[in-house]
N, CA, C and O atoms as a GROMACS GRO file, in nm:
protein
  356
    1UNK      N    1  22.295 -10.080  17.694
    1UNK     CA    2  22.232  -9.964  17.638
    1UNK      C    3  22.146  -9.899  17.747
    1UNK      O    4  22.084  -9.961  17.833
    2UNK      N    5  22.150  -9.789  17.734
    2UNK     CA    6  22.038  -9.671  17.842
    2UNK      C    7  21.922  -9.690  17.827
    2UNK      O    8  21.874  -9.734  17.722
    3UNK      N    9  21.850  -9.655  17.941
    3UNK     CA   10  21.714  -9.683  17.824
    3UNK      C   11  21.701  -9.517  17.796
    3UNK      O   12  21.578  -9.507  17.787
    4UNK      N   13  21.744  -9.408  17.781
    4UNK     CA   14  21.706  -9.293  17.743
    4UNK      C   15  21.777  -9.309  17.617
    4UNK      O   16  21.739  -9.232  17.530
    5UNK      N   17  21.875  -9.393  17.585
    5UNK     CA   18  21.928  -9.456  17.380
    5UNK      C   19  21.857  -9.541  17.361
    5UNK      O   20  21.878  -9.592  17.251
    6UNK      N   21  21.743  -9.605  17.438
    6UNK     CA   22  21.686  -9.722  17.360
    6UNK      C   23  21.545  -9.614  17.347
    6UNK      O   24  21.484  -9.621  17.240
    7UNK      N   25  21.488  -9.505  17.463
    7UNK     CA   26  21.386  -9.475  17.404
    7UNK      C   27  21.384  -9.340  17.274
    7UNK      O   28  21.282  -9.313  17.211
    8UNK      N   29  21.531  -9.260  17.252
    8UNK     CA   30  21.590  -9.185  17.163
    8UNK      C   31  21.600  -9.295  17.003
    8UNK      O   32  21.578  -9.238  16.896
    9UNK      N   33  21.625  -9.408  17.002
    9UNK     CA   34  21.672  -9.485  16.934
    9UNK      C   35  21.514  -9.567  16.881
    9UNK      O   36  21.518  -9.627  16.774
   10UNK      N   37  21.402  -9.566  16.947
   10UNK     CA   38  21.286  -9.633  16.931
   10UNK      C   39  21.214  -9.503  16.877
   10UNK      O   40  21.103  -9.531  16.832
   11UNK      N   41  21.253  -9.344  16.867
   11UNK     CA   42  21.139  -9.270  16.834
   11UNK      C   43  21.204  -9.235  16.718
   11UNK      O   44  21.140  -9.153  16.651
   12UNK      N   45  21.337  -9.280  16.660
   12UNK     CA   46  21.420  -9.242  16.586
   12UNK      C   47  21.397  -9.301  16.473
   12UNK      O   48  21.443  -9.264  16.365
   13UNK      N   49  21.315  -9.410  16.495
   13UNK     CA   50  21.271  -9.568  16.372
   13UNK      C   51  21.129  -9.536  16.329
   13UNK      O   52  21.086  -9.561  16.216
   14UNK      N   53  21.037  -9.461  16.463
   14UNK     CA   54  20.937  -9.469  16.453
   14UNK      C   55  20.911  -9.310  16.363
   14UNK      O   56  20.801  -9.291  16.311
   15UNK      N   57  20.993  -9.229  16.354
   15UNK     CA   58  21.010  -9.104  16.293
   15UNK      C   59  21.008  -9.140  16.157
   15UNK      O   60  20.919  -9.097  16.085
   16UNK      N   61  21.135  -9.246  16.093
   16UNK     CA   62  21.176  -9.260  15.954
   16UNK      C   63  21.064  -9.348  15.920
   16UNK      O   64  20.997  -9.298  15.829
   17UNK      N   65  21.022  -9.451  15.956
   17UNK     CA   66  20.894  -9.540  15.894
   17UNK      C   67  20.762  -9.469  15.871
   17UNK      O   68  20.683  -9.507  15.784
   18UNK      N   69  20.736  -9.350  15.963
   18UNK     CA   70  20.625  -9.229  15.942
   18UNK      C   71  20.677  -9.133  15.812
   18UNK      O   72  20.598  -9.098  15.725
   19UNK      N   73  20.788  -9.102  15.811
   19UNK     CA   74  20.851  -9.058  15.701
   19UNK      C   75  20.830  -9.111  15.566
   19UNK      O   76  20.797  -9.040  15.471
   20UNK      N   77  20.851  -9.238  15.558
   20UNK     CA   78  20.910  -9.353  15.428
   20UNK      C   79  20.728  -9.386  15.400
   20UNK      O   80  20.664  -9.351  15.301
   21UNK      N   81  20.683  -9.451  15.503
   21UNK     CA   82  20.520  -9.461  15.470
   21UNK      C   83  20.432  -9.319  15.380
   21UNK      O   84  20.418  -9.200  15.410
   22UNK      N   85  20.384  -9.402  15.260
   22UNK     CA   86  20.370  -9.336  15.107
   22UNK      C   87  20.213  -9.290  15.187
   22UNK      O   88  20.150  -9.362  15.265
   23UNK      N   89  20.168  -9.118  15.127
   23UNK     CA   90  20.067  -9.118  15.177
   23UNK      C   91  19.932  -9.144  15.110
   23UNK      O   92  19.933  -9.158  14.988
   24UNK      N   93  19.812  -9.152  15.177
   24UNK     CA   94  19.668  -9.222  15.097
   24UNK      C   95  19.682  -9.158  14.948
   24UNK      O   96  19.714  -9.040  14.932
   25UNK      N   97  19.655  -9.247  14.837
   25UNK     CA   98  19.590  -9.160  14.735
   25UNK      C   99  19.467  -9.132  14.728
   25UNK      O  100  19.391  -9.224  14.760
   26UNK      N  101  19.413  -9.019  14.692
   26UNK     CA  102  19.337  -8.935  14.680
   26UNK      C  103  19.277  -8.936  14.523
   26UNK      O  104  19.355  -8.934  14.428
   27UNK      N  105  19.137  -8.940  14.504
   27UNK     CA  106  19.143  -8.921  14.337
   27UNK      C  107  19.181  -8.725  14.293
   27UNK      O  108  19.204  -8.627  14.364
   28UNK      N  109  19.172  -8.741  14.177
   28UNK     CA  110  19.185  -8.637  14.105
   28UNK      C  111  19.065  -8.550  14.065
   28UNK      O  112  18.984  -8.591  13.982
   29UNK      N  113  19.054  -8.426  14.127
   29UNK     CA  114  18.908  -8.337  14.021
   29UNK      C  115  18.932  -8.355  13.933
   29UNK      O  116  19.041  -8.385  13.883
   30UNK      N  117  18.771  -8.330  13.865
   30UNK     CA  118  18.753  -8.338  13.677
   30UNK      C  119  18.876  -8.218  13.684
   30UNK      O  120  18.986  -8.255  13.643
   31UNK      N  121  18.865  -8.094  13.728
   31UNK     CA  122  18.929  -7.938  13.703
   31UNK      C  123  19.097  -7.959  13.651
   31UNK      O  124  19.170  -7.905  13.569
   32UNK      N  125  19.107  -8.052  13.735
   32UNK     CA  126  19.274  -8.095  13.723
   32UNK      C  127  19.339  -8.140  13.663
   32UNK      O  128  19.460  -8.117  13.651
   33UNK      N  129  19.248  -8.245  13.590
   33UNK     CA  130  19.265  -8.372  13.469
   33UNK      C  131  19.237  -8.306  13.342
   33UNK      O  132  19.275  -8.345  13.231
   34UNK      N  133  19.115  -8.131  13.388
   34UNK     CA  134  19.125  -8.114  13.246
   34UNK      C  135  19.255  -8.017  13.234
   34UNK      O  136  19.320  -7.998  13.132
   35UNK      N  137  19.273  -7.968  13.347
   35UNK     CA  138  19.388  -7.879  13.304
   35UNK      C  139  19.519  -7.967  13.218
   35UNK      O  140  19.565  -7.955  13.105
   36UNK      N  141  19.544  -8.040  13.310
   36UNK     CA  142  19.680  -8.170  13.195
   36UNK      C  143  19.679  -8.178  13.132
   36UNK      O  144  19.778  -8.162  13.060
   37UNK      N  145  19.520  -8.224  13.077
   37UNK     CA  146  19.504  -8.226  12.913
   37UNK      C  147  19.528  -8.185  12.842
   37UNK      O  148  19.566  -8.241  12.740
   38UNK      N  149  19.516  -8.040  12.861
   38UNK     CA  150  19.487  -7.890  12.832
   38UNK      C  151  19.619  -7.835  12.763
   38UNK      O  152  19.631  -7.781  12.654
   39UNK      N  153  19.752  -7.878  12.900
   39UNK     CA  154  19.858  -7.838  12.872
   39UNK      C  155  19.919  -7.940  12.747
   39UNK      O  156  19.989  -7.894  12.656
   40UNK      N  157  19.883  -8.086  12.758
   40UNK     CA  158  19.950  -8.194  12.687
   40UNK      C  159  19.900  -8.154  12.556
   40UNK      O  160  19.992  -8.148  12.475
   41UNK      N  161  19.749  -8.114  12.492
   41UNK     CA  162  19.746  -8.066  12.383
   41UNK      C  163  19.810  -7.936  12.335
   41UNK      O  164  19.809  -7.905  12.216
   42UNK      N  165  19.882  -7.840  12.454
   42UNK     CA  166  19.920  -7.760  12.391
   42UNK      C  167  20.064  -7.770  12.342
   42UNK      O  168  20.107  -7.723  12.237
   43UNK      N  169  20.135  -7.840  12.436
   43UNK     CA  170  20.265  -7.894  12.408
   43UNK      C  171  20.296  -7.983  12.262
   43UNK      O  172  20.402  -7.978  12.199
   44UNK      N  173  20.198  -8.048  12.234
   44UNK     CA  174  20.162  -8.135  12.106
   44UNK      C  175  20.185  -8.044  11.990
   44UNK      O  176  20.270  -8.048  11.900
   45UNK      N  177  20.072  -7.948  12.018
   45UNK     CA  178  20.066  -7.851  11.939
   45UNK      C  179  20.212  -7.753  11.842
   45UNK      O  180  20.240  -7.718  11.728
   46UNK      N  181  20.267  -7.745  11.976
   46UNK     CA  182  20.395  -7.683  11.990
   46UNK      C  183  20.490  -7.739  11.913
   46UNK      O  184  20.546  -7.669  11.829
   47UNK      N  185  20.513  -7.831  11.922
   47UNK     CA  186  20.549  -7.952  11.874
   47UNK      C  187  20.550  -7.973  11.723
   47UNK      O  188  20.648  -7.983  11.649
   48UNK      N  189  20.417  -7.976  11.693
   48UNK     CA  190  20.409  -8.029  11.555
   48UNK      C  191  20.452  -7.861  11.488
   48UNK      O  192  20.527  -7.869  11.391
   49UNK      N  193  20.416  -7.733  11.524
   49UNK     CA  194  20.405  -7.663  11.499
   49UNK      C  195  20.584  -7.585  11.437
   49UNK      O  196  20.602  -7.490  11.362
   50UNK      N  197  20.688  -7.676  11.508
   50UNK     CA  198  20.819  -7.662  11.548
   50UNK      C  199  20.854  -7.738  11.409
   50UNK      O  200  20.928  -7.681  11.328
   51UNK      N  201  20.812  -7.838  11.388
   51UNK     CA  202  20.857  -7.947  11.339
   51UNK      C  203  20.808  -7.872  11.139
   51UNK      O  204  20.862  -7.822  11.040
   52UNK      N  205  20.689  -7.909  11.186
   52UNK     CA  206  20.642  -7.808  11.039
   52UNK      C  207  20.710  -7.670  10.938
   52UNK      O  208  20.723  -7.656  10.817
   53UNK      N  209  20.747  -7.580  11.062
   53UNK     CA  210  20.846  -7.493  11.038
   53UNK      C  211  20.955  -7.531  11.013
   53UNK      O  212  21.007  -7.486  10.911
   54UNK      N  213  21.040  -7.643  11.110
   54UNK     CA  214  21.171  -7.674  11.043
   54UNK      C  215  21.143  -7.716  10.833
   54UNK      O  216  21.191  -7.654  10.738
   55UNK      N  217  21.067  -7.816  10.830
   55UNK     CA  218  21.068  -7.882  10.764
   55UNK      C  219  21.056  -7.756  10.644
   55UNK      O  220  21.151  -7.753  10.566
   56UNK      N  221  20.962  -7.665  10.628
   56UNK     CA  222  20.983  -7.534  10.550
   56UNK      C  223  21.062  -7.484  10.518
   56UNK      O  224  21.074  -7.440  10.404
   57UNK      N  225  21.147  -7.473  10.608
   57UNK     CA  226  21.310  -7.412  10.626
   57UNK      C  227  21.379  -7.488  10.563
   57UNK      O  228  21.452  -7.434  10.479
   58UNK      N  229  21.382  -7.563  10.569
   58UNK     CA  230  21.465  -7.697  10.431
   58UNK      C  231  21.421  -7.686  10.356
   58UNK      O  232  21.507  -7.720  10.274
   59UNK      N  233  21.299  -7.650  10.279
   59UNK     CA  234  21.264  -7.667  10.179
   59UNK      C  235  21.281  -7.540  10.092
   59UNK      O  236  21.303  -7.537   9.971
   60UNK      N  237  21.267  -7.443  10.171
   60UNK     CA  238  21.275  -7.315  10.094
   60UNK      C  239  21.436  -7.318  10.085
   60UNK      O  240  21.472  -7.269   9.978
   61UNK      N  241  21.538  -7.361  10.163
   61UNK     CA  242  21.678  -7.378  10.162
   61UNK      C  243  21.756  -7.411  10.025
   61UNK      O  244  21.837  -7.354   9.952
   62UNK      N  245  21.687  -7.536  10.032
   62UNK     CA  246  21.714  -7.664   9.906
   62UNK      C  247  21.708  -7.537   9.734
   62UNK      O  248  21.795  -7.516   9.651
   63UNK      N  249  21.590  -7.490   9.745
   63UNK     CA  250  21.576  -7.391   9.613
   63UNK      C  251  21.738  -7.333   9.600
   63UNK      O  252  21.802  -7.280   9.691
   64UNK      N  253  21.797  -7.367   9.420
   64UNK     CA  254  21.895  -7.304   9.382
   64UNK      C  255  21.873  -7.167   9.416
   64UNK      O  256  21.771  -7.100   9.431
   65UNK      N  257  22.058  -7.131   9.429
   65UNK     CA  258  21.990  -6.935   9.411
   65UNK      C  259  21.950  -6.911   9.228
   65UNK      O  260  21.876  -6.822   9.184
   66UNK      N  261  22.034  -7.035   9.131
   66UNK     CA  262  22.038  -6.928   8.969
   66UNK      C  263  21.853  -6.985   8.957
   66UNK      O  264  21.788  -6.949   8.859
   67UNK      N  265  21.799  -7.059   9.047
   67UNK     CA  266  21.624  -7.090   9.013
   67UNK      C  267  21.519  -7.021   9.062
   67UNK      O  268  21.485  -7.066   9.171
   68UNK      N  269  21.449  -6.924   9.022
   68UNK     CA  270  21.324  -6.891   9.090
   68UNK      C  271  21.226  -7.000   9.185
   68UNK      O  272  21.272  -7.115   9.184
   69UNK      N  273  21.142  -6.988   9.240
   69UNK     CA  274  21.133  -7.076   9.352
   69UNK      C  275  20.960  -7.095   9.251
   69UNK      O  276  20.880  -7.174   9.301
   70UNK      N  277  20.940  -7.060   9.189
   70UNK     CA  278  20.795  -7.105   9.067
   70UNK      C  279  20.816  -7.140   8.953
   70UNK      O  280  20.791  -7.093   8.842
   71UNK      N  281  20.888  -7.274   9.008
   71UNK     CA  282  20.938  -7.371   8.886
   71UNK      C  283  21.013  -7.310   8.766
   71UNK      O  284  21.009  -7.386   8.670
   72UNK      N  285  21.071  -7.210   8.745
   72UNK     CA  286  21.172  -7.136   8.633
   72UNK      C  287  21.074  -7.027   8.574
   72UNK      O  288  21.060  -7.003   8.454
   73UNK      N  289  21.024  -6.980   8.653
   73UNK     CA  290  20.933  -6.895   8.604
   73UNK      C  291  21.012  -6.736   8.564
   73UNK      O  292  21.102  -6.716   8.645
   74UNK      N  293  21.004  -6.664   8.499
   74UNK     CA  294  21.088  -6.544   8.469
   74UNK      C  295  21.072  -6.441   8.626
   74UNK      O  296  20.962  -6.412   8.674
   75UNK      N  297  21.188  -6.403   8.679
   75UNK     CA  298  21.105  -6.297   8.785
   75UNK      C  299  21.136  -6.145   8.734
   75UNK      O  300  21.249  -6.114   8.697
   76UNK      N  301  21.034  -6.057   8.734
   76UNK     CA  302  21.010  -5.962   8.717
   76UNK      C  303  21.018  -5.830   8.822
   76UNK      O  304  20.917  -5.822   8.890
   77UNK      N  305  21.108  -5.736   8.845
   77UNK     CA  306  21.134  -5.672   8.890
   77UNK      C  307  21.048  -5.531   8.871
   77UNK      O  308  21.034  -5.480   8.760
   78UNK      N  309  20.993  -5.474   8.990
   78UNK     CA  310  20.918  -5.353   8.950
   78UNK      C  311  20.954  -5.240   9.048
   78UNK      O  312  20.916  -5.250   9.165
   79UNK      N  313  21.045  -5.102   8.994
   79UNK     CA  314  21.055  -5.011   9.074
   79UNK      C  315  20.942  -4.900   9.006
   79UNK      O  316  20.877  -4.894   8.902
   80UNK      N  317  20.958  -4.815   9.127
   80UNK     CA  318  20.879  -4.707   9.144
   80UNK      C  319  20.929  -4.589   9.130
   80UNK      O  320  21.013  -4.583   9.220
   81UNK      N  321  20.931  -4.485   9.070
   81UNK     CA  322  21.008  -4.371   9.056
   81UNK      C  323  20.936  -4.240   9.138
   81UNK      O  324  20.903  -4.149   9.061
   82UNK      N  325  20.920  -4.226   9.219
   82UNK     CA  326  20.826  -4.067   9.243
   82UNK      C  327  20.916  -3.944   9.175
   82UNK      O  328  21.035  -3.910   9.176
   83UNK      N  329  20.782  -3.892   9.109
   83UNK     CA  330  20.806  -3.745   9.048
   83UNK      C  331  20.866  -3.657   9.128
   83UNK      O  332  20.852  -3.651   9.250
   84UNK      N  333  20.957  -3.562   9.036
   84UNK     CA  334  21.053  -3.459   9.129
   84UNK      C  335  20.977  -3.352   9.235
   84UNK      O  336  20.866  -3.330   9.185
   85UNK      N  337  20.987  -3.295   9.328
   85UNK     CA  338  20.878  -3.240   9.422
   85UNK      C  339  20.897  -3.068   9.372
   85UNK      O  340  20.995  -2.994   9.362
   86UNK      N  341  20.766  -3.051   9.352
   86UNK     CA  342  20.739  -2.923   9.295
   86UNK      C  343  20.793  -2.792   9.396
   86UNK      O  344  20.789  -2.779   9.519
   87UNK      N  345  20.835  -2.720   9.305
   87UNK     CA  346  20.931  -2.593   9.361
   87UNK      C  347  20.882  -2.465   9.389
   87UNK      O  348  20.829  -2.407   9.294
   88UNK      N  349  20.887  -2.420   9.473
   88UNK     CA  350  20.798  -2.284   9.476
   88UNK      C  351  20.899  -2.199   9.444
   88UNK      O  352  21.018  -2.198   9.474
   89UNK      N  353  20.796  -2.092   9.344
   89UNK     CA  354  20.870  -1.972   9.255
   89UNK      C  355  20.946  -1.890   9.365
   89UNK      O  356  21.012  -1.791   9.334
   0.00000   0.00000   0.00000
């Protein structure tokens, strides 16, 4: 071997082990930890908020069409008629 492949070949090891070597940990600001939080409660949120709605959606589904949805209650229909619009002589 050369030594210009053994010293190509020695900076080549010493490159990938500088590479592969994990760097210091560092702690975390309060600012940062609260932001995570921040997001993890909102995602939660999201979440339950998804879930709640489905579960509505089935339920209002499930209602027969021949059943009113207030236990057989009669439903009552109300139109509106507006008066004919006055005519000039």
């Amino acid at each position: 071997m050369t030594p210009y492949r053994m010293i190509a070949l020695v900076l080549v090891v010493a490159l990938l082990l500088t590479a592969v070597t994990p760097a210091r940990a560092e702690a975390m600001e309060i600012g940062t930890i609260l932001l995570l939080v921040g997001v993890g409660v909102a995602v939660v949120m999201i979440v339950a908020f998804l879930i709640v709605a489905n579960v509505s959606d089935r339920r209002r589904a499930e209602v027969p069409a021949d059943q009113s949805p207030a236990d057989g209650a009669p439903l009552v229909l109300v139109t509106y008629v507006s008066p004919p619009a006055a005519q000039s002589p």
